[in-house]
TIZAGU-695700 format. One line per field, with one value per residue (C-alpha): chain; x, y, z; residue in one letter; residue number from 1. Coordinates in steps of 0.001 Angstrom, whole numbers, plus 500000, padded with zeros to 6 digits. Example, Ala and Ser with C-alpha at 12.3 -4.5 7.8 and 13.67 -1.06 7.14 Angstrom:
mol	[A, A]
u	[512300, 513670]
v	[495500, 498940]
w	[507800, 507140]
type	[A, S]
seq	[1, 2]
// end
This chain:
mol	[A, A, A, A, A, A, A, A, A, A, A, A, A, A, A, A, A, A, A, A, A, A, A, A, A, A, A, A, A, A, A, A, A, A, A, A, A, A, A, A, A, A, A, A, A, A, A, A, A, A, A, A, A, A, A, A, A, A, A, A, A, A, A, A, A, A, A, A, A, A, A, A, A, A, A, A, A, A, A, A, A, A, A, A, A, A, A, A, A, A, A, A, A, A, A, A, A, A, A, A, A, A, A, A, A, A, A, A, A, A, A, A, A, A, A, A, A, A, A, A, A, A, A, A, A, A, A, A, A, A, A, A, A, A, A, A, A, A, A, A, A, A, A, A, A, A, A, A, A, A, A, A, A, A, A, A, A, A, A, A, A, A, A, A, A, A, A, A, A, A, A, A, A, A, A, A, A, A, A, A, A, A, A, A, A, A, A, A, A, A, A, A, A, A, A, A, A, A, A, A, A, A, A, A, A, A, A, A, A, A, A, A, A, A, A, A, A, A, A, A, A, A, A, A, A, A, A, A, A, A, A, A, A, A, A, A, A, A, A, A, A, A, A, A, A, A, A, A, A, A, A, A, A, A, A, A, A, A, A, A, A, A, A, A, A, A, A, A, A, A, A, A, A, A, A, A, A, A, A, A, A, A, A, A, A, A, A, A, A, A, A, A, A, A, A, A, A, A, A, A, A, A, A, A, A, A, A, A, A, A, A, A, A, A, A, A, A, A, A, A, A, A, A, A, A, A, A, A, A, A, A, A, A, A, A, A, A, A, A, A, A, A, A, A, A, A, A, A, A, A, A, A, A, A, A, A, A, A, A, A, A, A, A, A, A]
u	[975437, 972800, 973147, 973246, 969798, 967975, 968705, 967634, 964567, 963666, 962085, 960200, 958955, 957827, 956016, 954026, 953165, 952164, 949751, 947895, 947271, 945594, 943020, 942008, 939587, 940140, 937903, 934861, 934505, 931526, 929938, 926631, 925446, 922809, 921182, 919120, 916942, 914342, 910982, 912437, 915713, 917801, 919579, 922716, 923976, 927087, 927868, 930551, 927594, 929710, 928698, 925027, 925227, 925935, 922177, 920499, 921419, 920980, 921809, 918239, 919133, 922340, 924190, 927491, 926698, 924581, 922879, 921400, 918094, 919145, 920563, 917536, 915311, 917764, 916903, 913729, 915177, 918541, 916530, 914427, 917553, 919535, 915993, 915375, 919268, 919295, 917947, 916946, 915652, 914186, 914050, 913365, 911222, 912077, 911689, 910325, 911933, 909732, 910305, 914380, 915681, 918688, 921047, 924868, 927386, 930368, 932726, 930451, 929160, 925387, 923611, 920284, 918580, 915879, 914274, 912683, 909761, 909901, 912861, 915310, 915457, 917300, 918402, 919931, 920326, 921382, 922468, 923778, 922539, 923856, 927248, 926552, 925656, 929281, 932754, 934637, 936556, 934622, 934323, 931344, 932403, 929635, 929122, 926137, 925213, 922540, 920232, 922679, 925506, 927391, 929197, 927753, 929753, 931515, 932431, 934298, 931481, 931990, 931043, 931980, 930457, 927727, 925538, 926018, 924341, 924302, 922518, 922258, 921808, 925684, 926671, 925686, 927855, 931188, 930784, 933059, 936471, 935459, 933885, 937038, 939292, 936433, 938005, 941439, 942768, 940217, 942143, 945338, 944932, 943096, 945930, 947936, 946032, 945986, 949593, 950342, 947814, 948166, 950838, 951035, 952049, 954882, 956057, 956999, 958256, 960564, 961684, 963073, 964687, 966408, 968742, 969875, 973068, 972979, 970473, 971133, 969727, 967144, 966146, 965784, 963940, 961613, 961029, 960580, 957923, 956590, 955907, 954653, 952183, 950736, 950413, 948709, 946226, 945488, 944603, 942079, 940763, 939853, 938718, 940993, 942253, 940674, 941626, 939383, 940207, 940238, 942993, 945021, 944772, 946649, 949203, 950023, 951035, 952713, 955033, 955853, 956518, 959030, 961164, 961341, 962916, 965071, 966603, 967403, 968937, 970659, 971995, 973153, 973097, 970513, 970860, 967799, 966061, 964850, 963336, 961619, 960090, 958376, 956610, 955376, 954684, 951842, 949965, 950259, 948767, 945244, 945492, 945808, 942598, 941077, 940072, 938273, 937091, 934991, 933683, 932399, 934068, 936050, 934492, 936103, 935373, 936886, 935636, 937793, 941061, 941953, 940725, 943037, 945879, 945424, 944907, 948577, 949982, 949173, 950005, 953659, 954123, 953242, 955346, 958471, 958121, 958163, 961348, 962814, 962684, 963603, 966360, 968605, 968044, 968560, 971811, 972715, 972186, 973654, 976834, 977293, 979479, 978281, 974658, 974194, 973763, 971192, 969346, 968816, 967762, 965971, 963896, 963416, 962284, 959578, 958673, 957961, 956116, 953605, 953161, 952300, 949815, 948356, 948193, 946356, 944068, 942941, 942775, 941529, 939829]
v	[749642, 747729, 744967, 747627, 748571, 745346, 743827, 747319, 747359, 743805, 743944, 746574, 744557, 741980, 744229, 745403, 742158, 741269, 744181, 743701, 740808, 741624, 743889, 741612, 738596, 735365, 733662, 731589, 728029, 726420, 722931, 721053, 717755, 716165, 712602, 710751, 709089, 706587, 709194, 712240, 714294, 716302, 719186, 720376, 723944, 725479, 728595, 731270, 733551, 736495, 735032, 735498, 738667, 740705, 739153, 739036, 741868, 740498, 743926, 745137, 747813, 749277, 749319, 747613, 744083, 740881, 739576, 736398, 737429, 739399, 735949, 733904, 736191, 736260, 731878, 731863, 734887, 732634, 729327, 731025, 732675, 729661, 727434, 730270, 730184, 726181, 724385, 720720, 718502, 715145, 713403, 716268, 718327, 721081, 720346, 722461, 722724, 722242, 725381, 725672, 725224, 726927, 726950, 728025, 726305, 727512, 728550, 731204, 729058, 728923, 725561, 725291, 721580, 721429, 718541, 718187, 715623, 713934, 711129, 711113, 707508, 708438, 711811, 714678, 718185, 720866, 724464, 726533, 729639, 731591, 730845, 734071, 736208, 735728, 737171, 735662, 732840, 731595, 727417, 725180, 721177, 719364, 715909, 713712, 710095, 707169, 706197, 703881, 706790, 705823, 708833, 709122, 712477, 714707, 718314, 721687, 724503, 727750, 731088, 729879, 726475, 725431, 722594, 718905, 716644, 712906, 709859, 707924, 704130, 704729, 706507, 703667, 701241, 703817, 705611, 703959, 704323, 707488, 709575, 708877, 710712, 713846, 716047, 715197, 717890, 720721, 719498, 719851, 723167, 724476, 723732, 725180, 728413, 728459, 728580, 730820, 733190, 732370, 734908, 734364, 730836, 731984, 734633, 732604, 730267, 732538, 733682, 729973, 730185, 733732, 732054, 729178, 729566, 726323, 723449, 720895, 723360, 724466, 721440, 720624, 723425, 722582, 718447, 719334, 722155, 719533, 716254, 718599, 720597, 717277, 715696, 717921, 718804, 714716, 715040, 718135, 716346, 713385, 715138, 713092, 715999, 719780, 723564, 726180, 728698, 731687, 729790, 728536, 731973, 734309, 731084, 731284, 735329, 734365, 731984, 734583, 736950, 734479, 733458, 736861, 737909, 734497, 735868, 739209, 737796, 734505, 735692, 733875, 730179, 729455, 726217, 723462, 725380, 722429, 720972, 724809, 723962, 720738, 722508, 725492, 723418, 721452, 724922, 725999, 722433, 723465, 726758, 724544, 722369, 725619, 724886, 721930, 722582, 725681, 723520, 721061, 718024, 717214, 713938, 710648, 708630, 707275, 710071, 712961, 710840, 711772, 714948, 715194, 713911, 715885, 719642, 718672, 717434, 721034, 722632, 721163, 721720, 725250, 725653, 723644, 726745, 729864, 727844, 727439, 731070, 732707, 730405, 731507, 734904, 734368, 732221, 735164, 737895, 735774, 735688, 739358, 740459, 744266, 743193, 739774, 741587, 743995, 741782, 739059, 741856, 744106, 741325, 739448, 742962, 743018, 740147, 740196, 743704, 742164, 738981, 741507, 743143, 739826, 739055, 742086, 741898, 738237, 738965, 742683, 743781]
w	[321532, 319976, 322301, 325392, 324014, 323613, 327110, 328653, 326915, 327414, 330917, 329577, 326647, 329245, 331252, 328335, 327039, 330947, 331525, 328185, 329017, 332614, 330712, 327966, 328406, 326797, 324706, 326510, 326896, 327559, 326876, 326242, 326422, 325206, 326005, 323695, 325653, 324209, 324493, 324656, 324577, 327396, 327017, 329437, 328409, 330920, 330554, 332368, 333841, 332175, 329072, 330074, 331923, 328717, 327266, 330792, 333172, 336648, 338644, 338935, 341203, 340000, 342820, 341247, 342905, 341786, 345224, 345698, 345010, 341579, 340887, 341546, 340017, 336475, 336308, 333868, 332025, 331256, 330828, 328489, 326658, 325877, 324768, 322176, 321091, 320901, 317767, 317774, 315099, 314865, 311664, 310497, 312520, 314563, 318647, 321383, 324392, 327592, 330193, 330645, 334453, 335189, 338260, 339403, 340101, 342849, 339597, 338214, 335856, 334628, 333859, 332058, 331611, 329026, 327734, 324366, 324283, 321509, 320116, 317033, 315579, 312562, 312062, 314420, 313646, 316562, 315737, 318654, 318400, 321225, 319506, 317036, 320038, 321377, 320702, 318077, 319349, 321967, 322068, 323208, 323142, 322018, 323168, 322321, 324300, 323892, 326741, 327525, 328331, 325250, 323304, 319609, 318956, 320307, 318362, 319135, 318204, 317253, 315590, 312393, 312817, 315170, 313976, 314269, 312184, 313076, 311941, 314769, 313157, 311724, 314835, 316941, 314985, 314660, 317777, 319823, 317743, 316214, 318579, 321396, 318319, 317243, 319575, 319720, 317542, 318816, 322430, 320977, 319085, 322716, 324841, 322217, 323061, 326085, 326731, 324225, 325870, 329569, 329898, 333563, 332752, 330495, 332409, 335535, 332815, 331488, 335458, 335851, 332586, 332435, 334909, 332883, 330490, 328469, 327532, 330344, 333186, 330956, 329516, 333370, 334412, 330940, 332331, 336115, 334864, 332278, 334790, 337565, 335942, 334324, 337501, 339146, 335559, 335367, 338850, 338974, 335045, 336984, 340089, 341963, 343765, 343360, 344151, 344412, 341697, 344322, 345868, 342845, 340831, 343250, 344150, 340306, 340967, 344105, 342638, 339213, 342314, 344418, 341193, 340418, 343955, 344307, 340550, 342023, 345481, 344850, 341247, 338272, 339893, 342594, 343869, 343256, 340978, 339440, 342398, 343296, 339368, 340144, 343284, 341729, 338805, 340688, 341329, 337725, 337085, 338424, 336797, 333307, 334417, 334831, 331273, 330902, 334095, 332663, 329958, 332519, 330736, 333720, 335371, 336934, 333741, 330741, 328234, 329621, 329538, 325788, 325867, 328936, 326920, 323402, 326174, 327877, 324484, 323483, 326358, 326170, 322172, 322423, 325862, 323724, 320976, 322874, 325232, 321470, 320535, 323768, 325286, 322391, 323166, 326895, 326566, 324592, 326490, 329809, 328040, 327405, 329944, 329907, 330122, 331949, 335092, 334090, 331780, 334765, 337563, 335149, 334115, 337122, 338529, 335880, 336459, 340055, 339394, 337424, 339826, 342188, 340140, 339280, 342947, 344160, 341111, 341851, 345257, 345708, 342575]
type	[X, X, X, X, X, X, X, X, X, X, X, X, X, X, X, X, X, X, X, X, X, X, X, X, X, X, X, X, X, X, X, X, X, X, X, X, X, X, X, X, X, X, X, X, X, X, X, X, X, X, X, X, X, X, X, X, X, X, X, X, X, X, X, X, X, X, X, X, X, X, X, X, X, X, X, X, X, X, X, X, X, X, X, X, X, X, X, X, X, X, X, X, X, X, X, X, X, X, X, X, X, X, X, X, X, X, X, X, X, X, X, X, X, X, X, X, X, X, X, X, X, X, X, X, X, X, X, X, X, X, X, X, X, X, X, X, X, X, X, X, X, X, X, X, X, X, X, X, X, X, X, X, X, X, X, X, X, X, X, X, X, X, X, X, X, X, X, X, X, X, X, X, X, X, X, X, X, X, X, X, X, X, X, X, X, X, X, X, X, X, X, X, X, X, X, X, X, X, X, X, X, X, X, X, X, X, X, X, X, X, X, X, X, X, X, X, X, X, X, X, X, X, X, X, X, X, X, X, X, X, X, X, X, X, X, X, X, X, X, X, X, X, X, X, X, X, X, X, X, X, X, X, X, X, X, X, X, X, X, X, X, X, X, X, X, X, X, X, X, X, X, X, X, X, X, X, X, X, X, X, X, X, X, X, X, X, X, X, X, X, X, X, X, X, X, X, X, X, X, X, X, X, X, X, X, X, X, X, X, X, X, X, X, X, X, X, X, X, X, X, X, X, X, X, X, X, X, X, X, X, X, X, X, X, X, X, X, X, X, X, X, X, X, X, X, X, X, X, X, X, X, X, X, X, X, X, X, X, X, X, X, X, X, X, X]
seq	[1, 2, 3, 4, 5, 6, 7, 8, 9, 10, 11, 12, 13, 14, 15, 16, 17, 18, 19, 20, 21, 22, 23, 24, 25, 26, 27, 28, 29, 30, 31, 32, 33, 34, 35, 36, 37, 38, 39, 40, 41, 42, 43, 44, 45, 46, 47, 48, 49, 50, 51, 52, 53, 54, 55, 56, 57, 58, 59, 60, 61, 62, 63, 64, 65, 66, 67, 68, 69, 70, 71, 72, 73, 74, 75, 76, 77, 78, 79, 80, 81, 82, 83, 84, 85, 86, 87, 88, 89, 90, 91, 92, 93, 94, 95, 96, 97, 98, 99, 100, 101, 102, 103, 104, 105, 106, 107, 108, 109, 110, 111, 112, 113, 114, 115, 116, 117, 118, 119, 120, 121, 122, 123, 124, 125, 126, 127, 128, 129, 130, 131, 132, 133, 134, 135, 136, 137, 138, 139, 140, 141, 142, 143, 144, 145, 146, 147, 148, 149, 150, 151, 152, 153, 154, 155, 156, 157, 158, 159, 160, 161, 162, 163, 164, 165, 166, 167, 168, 169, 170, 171, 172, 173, 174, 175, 176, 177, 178, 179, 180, 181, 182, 183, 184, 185, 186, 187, 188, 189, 190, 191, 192, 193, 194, 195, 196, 197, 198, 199, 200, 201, 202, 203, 204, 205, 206, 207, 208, 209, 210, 211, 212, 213, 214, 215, 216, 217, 218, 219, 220, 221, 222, 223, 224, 225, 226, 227, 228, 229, 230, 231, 232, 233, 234, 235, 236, 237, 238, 239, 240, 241, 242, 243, 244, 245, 246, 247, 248, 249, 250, 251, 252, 253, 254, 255, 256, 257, 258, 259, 260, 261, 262, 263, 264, 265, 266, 267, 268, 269, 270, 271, 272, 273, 274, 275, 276, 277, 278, 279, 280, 281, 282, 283, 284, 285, 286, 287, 288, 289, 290, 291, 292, 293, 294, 295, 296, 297, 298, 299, 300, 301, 302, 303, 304, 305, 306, 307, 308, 309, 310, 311, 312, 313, 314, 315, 316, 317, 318, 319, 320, 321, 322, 323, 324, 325, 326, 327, 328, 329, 330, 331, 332, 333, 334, 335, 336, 337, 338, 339, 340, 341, 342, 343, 344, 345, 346, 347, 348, 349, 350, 351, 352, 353, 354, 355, 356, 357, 358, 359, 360, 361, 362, 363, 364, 365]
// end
């Protein structure tokens, strides 16, 4: 009886899980840049313009929708925002930023330049302000270059910890190894995160697993998935190749959808479903750039290639625990005679419902 219970229950479970995560926003990202140059300083702060919107409300006219001119209107308002919010000392005294600039970009992202007129020789101190304003959890990367377009530091800011202090006559020497490594950890834990929280991710996961009965197909399924997915993120890192997020967002809930039906009509054992994997796979691949992407770190240089590496290397760890924890379960429940049945069509049926809710929301709403 207890068994009948759990496997009934379970596409419910999923379902659950699935929804709360289509009402809940994940933490921001965002990034800034600054470049030391030899009279003066420049600031690059990118935002998600959701981020701003709560601090600078661009609908004037309250009719529901931004417009062009509510946007262009909002710039000095923003510009002035993020100068006010962004702290930068020189040796030791406190810099002025000249009038901000700001501008969009075609991911609803804001960018402000500013540019400080005066030089650090020795000593850098920067405090991010507009970190504090922000919900808890949200992440700014922090990366700092010479005139010369050399990293001197790079740093993962947050609520809790938003200054960087740097003196520049030792960073100059130990840049080079050191700053490469900075971030490899915040990269790690980040992509991590993410697939831990991109429930959209795991759910089609889980779809292509609830099929499997022992390791080999699974650990199939798991490799196909895994080479795929980093393909197609190495790709959209290095701007080799790039998808429009209004394209690769609803492909994601197409493809939870399809795996979802193919488990309900082909059964137990559908043919090639490793192959099916490595195709969807690619797609989910831009949805995992997504990230770095919104942080504007993504560029066709050597300085995004570990941070490339440490995102996937989290991405797969955290995807290798939750496949740890629920393939038991699912191996289990596929070898209950009474229950196999349900527990494959009941799921897969939950599954495609919220793929379908997905799509309409990233396509409708």
């Amino acid at each position: 009886m207890a068994i009948r219970i759990a496997a009934s229950r379970l596409p419910l479970l999923l379902l659950a899980l699935a929804a709360g995560r289509a009402h809940a926003h994940p933490p921001g990202l965002s990034s800034l840049d600054l470049a030391l140059k030899p009279d003066h300083i420049e600031a690059t702060a990118t935002f998600a313009l959701q981020d701003i919107e709560a601090f600078v409300p661009m609908d004037s006219d309250l009719d529901a929708e931004v417009s062009d001119a509510e946007r262009e209107a909002a710039k000095p308002a923003i510009a002035k925002l993020l100068a006010e919010q962004l702290r930068i000392s020189a040796d030791g005294t406190e810099l002025q930023s000249q009038p901000g600039q700001a501008s969009f970009d075609g991911r609803n992202n804001a960018q402000v330049q500013m540019v400080y007129p005066a030089a650090a020789q020795r000593q850098l101190r920067l405090q991010s302000g507009f970190l504090g304003l922000l919900p808890d959890g949200h992440q700014q990367y922090l990366t700092v270059r010479d005139a010369a377009g050399k990293t001197l530091a790079e740093k993962m800011l947050g609520r809790n910890d938003d200054q960087l202090d740097l003196t520049l006559a030792a960073a100059a020497d130990t840049a080079a190894p050191q700053a490469a490594f900075a971030a490899f950890g915040d990269f790690f834990k980040l992509g991590i995160e993410h697939i831990l929280t991109g429930y959209d991710h795991l759910l089609f996961l889980f779809a292509l697993l609830a099929v499997t009965h022992s390791l080999w197909p699974a650990l199939k399924i798991i490799t196909f998935f895994t080479i795929a997915h980093s393909i197609t993120l190495a790709c959209a890192g290095l701007r080799l190749v790039e998808l429009p997020g209004s394209f690769v967002e609803p492909f994601i809930a197409a493809t939870i959808i399809y795996v979802g039906l193919e488990n309900i009509i082909r059964g137990a054992h559908p043919k090639g479903r490793h192959w099916l994997t490595f195709g969807f796979g690619l797609i989910h691949g831009f949805g995992f750039a997504g990230v770095l992407q919104e942080m504007n770190i993504s560029a066709a240089d050597s300085g995004i290639l570990l941070p490339l590496l440490a995102f996937n290397l989290g991405i797969e760890t955290g995807q290798i625990a939750v496949a740890a924890l629920v393939l038991p379960l699912i191996w289990w429940l596929n070898s209950q005679v009474a229950t196999a049945g349900r527990f494959l069509k009941g799921g897969s049926v939950a599954v495609s419902l919220m793929g379908a809710f997905w799509l309409v929301e990233r396509t409708m709403l």
